[in-house]
C-alpha positions as a Python dict, from the first residue, in 0.01 Angstrom:
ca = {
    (1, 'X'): (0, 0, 0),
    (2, 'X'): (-217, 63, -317),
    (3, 'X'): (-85, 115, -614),
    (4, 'X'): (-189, 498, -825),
    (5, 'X'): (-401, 330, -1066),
    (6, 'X'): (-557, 94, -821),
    (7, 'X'): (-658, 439, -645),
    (8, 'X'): (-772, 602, -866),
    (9, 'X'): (-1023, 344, -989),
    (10, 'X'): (-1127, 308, -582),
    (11, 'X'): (-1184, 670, -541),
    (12, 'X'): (-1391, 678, -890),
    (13, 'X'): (-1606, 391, -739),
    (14, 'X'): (-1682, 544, -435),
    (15, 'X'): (-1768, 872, -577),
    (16, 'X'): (-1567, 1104, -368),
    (17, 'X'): (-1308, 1253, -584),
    (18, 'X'): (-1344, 1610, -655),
    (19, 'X'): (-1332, 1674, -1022),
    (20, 'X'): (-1654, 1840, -983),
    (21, 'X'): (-1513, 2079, -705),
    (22, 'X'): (-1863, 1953, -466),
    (23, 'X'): (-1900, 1885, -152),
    (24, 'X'): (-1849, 1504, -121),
    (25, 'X'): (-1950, 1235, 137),
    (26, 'X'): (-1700, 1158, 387),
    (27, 'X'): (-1550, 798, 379),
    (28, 'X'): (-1515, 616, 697),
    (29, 'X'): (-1197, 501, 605),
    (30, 'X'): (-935, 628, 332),
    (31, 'X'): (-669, 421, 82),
    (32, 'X'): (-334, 443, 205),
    (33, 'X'): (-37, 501, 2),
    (34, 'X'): (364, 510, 48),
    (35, 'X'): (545, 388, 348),
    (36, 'X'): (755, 502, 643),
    (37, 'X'): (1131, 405, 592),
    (38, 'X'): (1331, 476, 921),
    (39, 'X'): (1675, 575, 852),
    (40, 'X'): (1810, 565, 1222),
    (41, 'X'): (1618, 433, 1572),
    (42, 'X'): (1557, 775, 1692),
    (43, 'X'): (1279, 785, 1430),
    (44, 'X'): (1063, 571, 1638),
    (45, 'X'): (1045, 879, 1910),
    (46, 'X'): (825, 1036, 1638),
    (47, 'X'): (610, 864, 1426),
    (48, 'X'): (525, 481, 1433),
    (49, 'X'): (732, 321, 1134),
    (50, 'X'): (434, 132, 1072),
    (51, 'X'): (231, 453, 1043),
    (52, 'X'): (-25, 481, 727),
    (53, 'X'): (-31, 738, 478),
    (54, 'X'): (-396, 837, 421),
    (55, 'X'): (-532, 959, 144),
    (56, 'X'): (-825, 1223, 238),
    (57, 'X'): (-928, 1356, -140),
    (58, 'X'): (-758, 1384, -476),
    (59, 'X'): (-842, 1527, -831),
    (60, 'X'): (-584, 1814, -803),
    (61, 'X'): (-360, 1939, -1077),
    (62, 'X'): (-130, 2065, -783),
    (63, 'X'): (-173, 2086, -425),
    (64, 'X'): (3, 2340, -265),
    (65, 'X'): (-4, 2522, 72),
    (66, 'X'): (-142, 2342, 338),
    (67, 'X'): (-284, 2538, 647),
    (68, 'X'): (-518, 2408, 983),
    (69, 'X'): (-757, 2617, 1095),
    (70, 'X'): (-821, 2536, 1468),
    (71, 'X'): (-1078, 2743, 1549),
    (72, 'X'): (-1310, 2542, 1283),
    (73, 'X'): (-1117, 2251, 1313),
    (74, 'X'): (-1079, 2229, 899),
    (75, 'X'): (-758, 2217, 635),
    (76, 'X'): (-726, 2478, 352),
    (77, 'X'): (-476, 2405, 72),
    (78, 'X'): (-420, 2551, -252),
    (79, 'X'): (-487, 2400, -584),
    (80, 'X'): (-226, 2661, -810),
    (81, 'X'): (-302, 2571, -1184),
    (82, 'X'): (-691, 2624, -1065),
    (83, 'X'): (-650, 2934, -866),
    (84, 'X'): (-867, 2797, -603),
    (85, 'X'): (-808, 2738, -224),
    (86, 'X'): (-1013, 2407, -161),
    (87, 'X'): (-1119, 2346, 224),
    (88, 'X'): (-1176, 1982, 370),
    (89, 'X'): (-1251, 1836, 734),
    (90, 'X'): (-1331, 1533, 836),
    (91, 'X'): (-1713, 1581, 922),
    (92, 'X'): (-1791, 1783, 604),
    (93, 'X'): (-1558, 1616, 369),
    (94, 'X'): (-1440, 1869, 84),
    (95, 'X'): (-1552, 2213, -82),
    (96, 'X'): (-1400, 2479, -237),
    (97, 'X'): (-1313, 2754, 36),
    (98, 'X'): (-1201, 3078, -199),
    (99, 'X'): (-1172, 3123, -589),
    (100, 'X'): (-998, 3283, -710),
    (101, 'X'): (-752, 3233, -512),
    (102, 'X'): (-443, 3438, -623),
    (103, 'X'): (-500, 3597, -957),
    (104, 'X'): (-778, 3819, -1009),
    (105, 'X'): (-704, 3948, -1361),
    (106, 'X'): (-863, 3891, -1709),
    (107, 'X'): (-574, 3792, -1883),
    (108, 'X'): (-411, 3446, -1934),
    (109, 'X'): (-179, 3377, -1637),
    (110, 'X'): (25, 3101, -1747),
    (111, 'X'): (36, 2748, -1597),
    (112, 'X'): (11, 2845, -1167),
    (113, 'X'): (-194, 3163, -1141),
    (114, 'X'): (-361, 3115, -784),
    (115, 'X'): (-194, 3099, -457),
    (116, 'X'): (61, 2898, -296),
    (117, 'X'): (186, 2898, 80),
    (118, 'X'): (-95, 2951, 266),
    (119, 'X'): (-135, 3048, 648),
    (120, 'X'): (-355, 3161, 963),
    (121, 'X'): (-237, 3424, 1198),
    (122, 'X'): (-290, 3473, 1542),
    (123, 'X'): (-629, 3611, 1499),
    (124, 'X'): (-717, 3326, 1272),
    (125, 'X'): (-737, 3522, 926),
    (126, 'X'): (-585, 3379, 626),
    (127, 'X'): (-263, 3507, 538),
    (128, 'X'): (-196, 3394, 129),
    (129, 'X'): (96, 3400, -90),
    (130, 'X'): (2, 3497, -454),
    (131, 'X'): (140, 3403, -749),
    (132, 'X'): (-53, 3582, -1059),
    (133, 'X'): (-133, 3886, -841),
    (134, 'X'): (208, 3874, -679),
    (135, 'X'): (173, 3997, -325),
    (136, 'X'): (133, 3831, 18),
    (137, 'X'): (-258, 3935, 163),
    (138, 'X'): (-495, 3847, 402),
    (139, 'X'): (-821, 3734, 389),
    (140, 'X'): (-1034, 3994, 634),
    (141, 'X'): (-1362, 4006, 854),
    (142, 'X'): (-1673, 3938, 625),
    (143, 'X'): (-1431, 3767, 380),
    (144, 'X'): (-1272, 4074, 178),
    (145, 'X'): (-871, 4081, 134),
    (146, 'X'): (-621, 4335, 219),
    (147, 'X'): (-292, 4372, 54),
    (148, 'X'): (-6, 4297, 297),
    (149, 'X'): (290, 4340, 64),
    (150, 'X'): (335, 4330, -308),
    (151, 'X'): (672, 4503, -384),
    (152, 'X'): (1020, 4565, -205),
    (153, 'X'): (1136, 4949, -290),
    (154, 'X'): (856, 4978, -578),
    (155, 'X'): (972, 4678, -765),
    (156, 'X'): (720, 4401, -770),
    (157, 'X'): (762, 4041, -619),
    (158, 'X'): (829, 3795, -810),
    (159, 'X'): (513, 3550, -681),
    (160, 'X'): (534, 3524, -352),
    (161, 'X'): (579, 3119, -216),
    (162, 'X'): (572, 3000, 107),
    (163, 'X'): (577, 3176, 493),
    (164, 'X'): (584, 3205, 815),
    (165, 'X'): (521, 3420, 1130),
    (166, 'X'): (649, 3476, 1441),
    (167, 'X'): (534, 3546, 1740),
    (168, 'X'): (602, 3890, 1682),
    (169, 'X'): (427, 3978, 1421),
    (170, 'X'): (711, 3933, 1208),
    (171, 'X'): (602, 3780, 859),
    (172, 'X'): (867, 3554, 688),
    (173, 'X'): (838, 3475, 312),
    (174, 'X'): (1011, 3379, 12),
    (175, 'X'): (949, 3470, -353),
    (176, 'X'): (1105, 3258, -624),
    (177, 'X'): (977, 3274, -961),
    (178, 'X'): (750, 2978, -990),
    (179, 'X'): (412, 3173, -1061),
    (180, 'X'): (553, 3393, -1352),
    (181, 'X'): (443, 3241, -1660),
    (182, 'X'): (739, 3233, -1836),
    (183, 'X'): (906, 3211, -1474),
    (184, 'X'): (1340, 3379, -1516),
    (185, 'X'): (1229, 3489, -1848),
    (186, 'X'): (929, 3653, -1817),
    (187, 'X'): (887, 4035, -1967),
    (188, 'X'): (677, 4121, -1619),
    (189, 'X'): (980, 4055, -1421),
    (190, 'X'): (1111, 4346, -1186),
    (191, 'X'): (1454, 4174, -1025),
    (192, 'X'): (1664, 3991, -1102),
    (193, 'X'): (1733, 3762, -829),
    (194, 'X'): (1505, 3597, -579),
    (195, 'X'): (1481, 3721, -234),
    (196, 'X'): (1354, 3633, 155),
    (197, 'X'): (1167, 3877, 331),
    (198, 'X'): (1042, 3991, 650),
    (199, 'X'): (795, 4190, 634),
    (200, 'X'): (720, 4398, 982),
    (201, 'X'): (413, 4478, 1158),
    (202, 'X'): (410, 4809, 1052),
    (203, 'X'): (461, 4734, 708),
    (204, 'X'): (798, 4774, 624),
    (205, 'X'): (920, 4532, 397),
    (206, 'X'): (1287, 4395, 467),
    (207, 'X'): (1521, 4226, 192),
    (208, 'X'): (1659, 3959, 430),
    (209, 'X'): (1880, 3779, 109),
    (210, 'X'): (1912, 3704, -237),
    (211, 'X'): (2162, 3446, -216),
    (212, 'X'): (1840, 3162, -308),
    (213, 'X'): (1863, 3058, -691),
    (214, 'X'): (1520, 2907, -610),
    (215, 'X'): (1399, 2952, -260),
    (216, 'X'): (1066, 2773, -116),
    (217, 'X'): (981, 2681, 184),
    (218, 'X'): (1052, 2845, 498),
    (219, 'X'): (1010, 2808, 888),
    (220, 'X'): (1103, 2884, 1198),
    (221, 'X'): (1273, 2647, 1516),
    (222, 'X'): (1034, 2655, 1845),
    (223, 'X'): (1277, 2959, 2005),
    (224, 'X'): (1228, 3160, 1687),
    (225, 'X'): (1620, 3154, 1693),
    (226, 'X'): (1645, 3007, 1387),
    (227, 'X'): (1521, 3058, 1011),
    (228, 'X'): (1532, 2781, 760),
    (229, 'X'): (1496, 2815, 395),
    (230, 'X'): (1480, 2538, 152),
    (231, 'X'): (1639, 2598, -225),
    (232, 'X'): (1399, 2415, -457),
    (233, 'X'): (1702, 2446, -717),
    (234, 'X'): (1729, 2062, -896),
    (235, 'X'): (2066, 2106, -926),
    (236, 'X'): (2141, 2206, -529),
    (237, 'X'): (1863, 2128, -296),
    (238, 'X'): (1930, 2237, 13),
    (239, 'X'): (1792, 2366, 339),
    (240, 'X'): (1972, 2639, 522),
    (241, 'X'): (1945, 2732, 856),
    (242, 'X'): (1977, 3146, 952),
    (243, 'X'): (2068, 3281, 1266),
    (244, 'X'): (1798, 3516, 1398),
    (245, 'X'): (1880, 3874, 1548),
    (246, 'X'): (1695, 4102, 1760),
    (247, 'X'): (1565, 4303, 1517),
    (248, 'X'): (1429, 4031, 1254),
    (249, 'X'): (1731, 4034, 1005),
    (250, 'X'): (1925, 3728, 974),
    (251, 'X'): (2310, 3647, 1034),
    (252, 'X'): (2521, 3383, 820),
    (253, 'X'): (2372, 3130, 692),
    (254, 'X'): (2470, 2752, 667),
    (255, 'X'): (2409, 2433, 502),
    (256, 'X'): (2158, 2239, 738),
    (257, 'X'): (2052, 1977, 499),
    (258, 'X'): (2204, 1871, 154),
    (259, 'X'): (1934, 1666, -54),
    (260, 'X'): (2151, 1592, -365),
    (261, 'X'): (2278, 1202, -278),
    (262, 'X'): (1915, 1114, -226),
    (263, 'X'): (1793, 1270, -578),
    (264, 'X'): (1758, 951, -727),
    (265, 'X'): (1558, 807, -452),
    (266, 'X'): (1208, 933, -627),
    (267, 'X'): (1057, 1249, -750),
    (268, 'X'): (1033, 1562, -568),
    (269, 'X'): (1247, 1860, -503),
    (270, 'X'): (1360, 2076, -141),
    (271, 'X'): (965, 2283, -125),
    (272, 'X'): (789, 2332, 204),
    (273, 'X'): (834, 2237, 598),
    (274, 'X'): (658, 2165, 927),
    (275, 'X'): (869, 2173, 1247),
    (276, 'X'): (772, 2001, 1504),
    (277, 'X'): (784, 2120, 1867),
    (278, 'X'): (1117, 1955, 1927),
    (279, 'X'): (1282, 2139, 1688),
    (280, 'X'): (1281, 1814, 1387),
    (281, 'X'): (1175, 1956, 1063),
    (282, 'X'): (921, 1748, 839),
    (283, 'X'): (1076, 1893, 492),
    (284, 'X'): (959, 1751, 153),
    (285, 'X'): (1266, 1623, -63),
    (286, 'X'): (1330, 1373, -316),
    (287, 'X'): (1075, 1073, -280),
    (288, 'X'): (897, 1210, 12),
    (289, 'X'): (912, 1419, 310),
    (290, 'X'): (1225, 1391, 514),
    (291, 'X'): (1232, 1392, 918),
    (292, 'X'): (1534, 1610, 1021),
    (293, 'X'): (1673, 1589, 1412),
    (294, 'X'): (1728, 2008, 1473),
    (295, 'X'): (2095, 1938, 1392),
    (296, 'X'): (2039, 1825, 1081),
    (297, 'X'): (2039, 1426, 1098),
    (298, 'X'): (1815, 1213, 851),
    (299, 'X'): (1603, 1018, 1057),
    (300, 'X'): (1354, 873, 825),
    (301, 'X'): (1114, 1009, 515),
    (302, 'X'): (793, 939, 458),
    (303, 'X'): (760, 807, 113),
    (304, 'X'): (438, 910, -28),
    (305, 'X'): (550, 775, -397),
    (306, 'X'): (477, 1110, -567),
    (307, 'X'): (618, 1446, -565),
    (308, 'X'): (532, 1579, -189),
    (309, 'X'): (479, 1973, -210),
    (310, 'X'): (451, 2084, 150),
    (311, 'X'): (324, 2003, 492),
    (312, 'X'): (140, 2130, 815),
    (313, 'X'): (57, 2013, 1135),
    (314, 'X'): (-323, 1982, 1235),
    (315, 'X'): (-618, 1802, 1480),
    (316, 'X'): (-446, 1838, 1820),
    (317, 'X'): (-99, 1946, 1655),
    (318, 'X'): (23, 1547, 1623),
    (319, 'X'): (-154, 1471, 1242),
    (320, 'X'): (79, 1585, 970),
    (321, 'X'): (-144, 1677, 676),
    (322, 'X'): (56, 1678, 349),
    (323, 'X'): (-8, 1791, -26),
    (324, 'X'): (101, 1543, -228),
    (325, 'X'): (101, 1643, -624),
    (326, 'X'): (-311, 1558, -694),
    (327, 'X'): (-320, 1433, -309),
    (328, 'X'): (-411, 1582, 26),
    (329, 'X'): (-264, 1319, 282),
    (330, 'X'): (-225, 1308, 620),
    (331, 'X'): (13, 1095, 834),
    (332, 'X'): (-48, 1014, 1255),
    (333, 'X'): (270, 1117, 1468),
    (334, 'X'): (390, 1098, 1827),
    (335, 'X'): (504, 1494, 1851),
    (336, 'X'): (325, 1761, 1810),
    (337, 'X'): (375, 2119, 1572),
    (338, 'X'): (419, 2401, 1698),
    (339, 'X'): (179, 2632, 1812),
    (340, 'X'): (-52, 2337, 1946),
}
């Protein structure tokens, strides 16, 4: 392990940070940060606790929104304060993919303008979550964008975070109030609360619940039985797990994972998830991402050493890529996500 400053003055040397937002040459081998502390044996089923935490670029005011592309074999991720969507793979190195990326106005957006949770469909097309333009779109053929949602009964979202969909068609997403610029108080603010959604094929958008002070990230278990929602609230962060029904809408909710006793274990708050085919979700937390059994054990974390944003699975479904603050990380497993 390498300490930040160490890093920093490494990457400088070998000229492939990405202050300059270039194309960079690609290392053949990457600094390593963090560690992999194993909480309980069954850990060892999933990732090697010897495993190394790879740093892949850096530079970033805040990475957000990790996504794999597998037809083109590359990572997108979001970069909020710089409303850009950066791309990076491991034969071209990095390059900025989209900007802007989620605020398209001439006015002063505050301190996270561009996009957040970021996502490819079954088709492959990019499906973003906005903050400053606060809707949920997708990126079309030849590179234009269509609006998928930007309001629930002609009130506007409060900037869209994180999602998911399912198999179905069915879009899951949450919508805190992170991207206003003066966030619970802002003047442009239409509710007052902040909901989940499903929004439908055909366009209808669903209030699923309110009963989030802050929620983030969101995914689904392998069955699509099961919706989990993580609270990004300092004072409770939680994940909670939803019941699924028929129809989309979700049943009672319950506590699946209380992060409060670990607060002081390093910086970082409940944000985004991966799930891996199993059913274990790979949820960020205080001092790292946490490895959750599907019922809710803490089997380890993955302590990256800075405040870990969000995570998705990538290569052939077993590499966890990870934003990590001014990182993009990745970590080898032994599962894989789903969908690979």
């Amino acid at each position: 392990m390498i300490s930040k400053r160490f890093l920093f003055a490494w990457i400088a040397v070998l000229g492939w940070a990405v202050f300059a937002w270039a194309n960079t040459d690609v290392p053949s081998n990457y600094p390593t940060i963090g560690k992999i502390n194993k909480m309980d044996g069954r850990l060892d089923v999933l990732i090697d606790p010897d495993a190394k935490i790879e740093v892949l670029a850096s530079g970033f005011v805040w990475s957000e929104g990790p996504a794999w592309n597998k037809q083109g074999s590359f990572l997108v991720f979001s970069d909020i304060p710089r409303n850009v969507v950066m791309k990076w793979s491991e034969t071209e190195g990095l390059s900025v993919f989209m900007k802007p990326s989620g605020y398209t106005g001439i006015d002063d957006y505050g301190r996270e303008p561009g996009s957040n949770g970021l996502l490819f469909d079954s088709e492959g097309r990019l499906t973003l979550c906005e903050h400053g333009d606060r809707r949920v779109s997708v990126l079309t053929e030849g590179g234009g964008k269509r609006t998928l949602a930007d309001n629930y009964r002609g009130k506007r979202f409060n900037s869209p975070n994180d999602l998911v969909y399912a198999s179905n068609g069915n879009l899951y997403f949450t919508d805190p109030i992170y991207g206003l610029p003066k966030r619970e108080n802002d003047s442009k603010r239409e509710m007052d609360y902040c909901g989940v959604y499903l929004l439908r094929p055909d366009g209808e958008v669903v209030l699923l619940t309110k009963d989030f002070s802050r929620p983030n990230g969101i995914g689904l278990s392998p069955d699509e039985k099961t919706l989990y929602v993580a609270q990004s609230d300092s004072a409770a962060p939680i994940v909670r797990s939803f019941p699924i029904r028929n129809d989309g809408s979700l049943g009672e909710g319950k506590l699946f994972f209380d992060a409060l006793p670990y607060k002081g274990d390093g910086v970082g708050n409940c944000d985004g998830m991966a799930i891996d085919q199993d059913g274990n979700l790979w949820a960020t937390g205080p001092g790292g991402i946490y490895i959750l059994s599907p019922n809710g054990d803490l089997l380890g974390r993955i302590e990256t050493g800075e405040h870990s944003s969000n995570c998705a699975w990538g290569d052939d479904g077993s590499t966890l890529y990870m934003t990590v603050d001014m990182y993009v990380c990745r970590v080898k497993t032994r599962v894989k996500g789903i969908g690979f």
